[in-house]
C-alpha positions, -999 to +999 in steps of 0.1 A: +032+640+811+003+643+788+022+630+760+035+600+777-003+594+789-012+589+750+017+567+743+011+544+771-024+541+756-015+538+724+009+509+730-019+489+753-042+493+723-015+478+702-006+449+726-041+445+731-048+441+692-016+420+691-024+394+713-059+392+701-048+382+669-026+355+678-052+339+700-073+344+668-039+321+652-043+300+678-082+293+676-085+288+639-053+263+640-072+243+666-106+248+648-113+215+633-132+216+595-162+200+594-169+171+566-192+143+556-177+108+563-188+075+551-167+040+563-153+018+535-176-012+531-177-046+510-202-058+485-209-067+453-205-042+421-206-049+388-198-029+355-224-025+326-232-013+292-267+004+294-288-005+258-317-010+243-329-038+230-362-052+210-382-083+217-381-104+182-390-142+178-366-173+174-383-187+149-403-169+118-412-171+081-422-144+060-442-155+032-440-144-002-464-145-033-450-172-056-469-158-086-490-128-102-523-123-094-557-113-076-564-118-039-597-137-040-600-150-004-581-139+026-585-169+056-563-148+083-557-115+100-526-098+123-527-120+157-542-155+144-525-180+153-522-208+121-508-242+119-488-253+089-505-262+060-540-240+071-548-216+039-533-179+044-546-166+009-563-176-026-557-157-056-574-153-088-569-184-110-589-175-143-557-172-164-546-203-149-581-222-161-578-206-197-539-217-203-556-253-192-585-250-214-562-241-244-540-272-238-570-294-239-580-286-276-548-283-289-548-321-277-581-329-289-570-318-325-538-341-328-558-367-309-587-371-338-554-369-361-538-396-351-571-418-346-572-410-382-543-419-390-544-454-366-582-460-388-576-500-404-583-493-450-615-488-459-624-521-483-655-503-500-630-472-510-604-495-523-627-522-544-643-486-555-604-477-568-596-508-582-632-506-605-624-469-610-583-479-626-594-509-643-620-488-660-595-462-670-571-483-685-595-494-710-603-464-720-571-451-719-564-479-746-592-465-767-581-431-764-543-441-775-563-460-801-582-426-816-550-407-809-537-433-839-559-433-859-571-398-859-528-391-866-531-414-898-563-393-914-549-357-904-515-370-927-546-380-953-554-344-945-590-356-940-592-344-901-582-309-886-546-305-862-571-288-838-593-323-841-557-346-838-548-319-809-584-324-789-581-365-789-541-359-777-560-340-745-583-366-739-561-390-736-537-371-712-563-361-692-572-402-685-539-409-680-535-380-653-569-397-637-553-430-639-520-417-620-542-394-592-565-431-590-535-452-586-516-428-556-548-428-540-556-467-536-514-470-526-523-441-495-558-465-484-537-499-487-501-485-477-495-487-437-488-450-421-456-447-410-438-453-375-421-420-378-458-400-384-469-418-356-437-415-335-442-373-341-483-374-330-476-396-302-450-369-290-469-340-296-489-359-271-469-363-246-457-328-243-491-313-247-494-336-214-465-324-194-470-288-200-509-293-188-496-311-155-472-285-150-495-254-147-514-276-124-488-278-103-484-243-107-523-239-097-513-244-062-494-214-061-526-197-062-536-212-027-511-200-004-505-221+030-484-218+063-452-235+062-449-238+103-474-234+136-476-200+146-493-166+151-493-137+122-475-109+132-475-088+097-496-082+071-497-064+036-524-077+013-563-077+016-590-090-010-583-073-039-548-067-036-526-068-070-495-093-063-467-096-080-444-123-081-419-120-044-437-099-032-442-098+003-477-111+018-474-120+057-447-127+087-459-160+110-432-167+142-436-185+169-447-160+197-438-190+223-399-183+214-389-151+223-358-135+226-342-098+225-317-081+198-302-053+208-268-028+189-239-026+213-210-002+201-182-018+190-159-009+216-185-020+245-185-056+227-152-062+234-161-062+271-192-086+270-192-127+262-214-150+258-230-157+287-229-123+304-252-114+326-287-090+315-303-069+338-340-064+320-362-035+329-391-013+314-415+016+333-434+013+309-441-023+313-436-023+352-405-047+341-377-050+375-349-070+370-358-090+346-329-118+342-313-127+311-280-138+291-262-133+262-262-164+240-248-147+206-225-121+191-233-114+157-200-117+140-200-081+113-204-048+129-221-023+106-228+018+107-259+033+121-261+069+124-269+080+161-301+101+174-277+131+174-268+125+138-230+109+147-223+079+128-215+046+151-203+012+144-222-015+162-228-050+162-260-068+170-260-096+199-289-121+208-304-123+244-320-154+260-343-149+283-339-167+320-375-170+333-403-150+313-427-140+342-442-116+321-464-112+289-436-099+261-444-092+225-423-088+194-418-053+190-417-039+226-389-022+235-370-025+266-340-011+289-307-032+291-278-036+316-254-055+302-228-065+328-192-066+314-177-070+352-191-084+384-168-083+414-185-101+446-171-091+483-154-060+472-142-026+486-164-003+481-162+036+481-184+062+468-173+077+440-174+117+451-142+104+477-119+099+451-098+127+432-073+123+405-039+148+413-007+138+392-021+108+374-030+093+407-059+086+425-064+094+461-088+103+492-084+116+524-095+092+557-100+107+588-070+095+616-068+108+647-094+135+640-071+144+612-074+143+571-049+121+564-041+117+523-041+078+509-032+068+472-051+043+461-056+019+435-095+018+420-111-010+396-147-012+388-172+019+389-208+016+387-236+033+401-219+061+418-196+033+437-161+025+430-140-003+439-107-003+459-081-024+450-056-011+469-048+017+500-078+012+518-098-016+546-130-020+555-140+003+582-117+032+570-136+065+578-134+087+540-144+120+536-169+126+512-167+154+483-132+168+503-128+211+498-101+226+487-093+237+526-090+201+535-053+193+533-030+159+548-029+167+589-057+193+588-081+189+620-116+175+608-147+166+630 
């Protein structure tokens, strides 16, 4: 009887444990999961590239030293504004004066030379001449006469050689008087010639080009604006050494701004001209900030990256809509570019949808039940993706879905 007792027993306890473990069953498969739900909505998304981008002017010159030499004077500083033709800069002009000073003598010189040569004969000179050859012809006669005579007594033997040789002398010697007389009365009388004063006159003239020339070149020492504006570089002071080319100042126009920002090549492919900007800065206290894109710089080029990888990028020009605020060149600022704007769209966040088999899904609730939809996405942005397809608005989706939520589960 005893041992029947503990049997009896022993099966309630089993019973017992057997049915409290299907009602166990039974509750947790009635149990419904909790989740977080959100309903499908519509609105607008949109697609971007985030950047940054640099405020630069339209329109700019930089200005260059057109020759060698000293800063003298310095008329401007960083952040004066200029019209054209105001003076930026003298330099030193002393070698400039001396190259001048040099030209003017040399043209003095053949000046007095041909003056002298232009100067009508001098009459007094040329009666003196023809006094001075008439005068040496007649002794010339006497001296042929002695040279005769003085030949007949040294073949008498009653003269010397040495005394024949000594009147031979004198009478070369008058007759080289009478030739040096002669050539000098043809050079008073004779008229200078065209080609002599053809070769003054254009020693003249190009003394006279070459002294207008480095005037012209003196105004390179006074340096001007070429255009209204405001300085926004500078790299010379008084004293300052300058070479020819080298770089002085930058003047733009501060009223023209725009921004130029470097988009990776693949992201270009995605933006136009015209798309939309989004313009911000903290810094700045810059909100949505409008702008466009009104160019595409045509050659991409490599800049090495922050973390040392090398990218290709190209630069692209933004307009900006409605300037509100007080830009400079220089400031830096934060970009959206849109690539994408869908208006009235689907839109889920993006923690509902999953990726299993190449497809895209999430779970709705129906019924009080997950129930698994495929579905077709198109732009993200923001945490928010759009629905294409498998989904309308009001459609309750779980949010973030566990592993224990599966198609037909109970979910509250």
């Amino acid at each position: 009887g005893g041992k029947n007792l503990k049997k009896k027993i022993i099966i309630v306890i089993i019973a017992v444990i057997l049915i409290t473990g299907v009602s166990t069953a039974i509750a947790s498969q009635n149990k419904a999961i909790e989740v977080n739900t959100e309903a499908v909505s519509r609105g607008n998304i949109a697609s971007y590239v985030e950047e940054i981008g640099e405020v630069k002017v339209r329109e700019h010159v930089n200005v260059y030293s057109p020759t060698a030499g000293k800063v003298t004077e310095d008329f401007v500083d960083i952040g004066d504004k200029v019209k054209a033709g105001d003076v930026l800069i003298k330099l030193d002009g002393e070698e400039l004066s001396r190259k001048i000073e040099e030209l003017d003598a040399q043209r003095s010189s053949i000046l007095a030379q041909y003056n002298e040569a232009k100067k009508p004969a001098d009459q007094e000179a040329i009666e003196k001449l023809k006094i001075e050859i008439n005068n040496l012809e007649k002794r010339i006669v006497t001296a042929e006469n002695e040279v005769n005579d003085t030949r007949l007594l040294l073949e008498g033997g009653a003269v010397s050689n040495e005394e024949y040789e000594a009147a031979v002398r004198s009478l070369d010697v008058e007759r080289g008087n009478l030739e040096k007389a002669k050539l000098d009365l043809d050079q008073l009388t004779k008229p200078i010639s065209g080609n002599i004063m053809a070769q003054y006159e254009s020693q003249l003239k190009q003394i006279d080009i070459q002294k207008e020339s480095l005037i012209d070149s003196g105004k390179d020492y006074t340096i001007m604006a070429s255009m209204d504006g405001t300085v926004l570089t500078k790299d010379v002071e008084v004293g300052s050494y300058l070479q020819p080319g080298m770089h002085i100042m930058d003047i733009g126009n501060t009223n023209d701004l725009y921004i130029e920002s470097e988009v990776l090549v693949g992201d270009v492919a995605k933006i136009k001209e015209g798309s939309e900007v989004i313009i911000s800065s903290n810094d700045l206290d810059i909100v949505d900030l409008k702008g466009v894109v009104n160019k595409i710089h045509p050659i991409a080029y490599s800049k090495i990256s922050d973390l040392g990888i090398e990218q290709k990028r190209i630069k692209i020009d933004i307009e900006i809509d409605k300037l509100d605020v007080e830009l400079k060149p220089g400031y830096e600022l934060d970009l959206d570019i849109i690539m994408e704007r869908k208006e009235n769209a689907l839109i889920v966040p993006e923690d509902a949808v999953f990726e299993m088999d190449n497809k895209e899904y999430v779970f709705i609730v129906d019924n009080g039940k997950a129930a698994l939809r495929e579905v077709v996405t198109g732009i993200e942005s923001q945490r928010l993706i759009q629905i294409i397809e498998g989904l309308k608005e009001g459609d309750l989706i779980i949010l973030s879905p566990e592993n224990s939520i599966k198609d037909g589960v109970k979910v509250k």
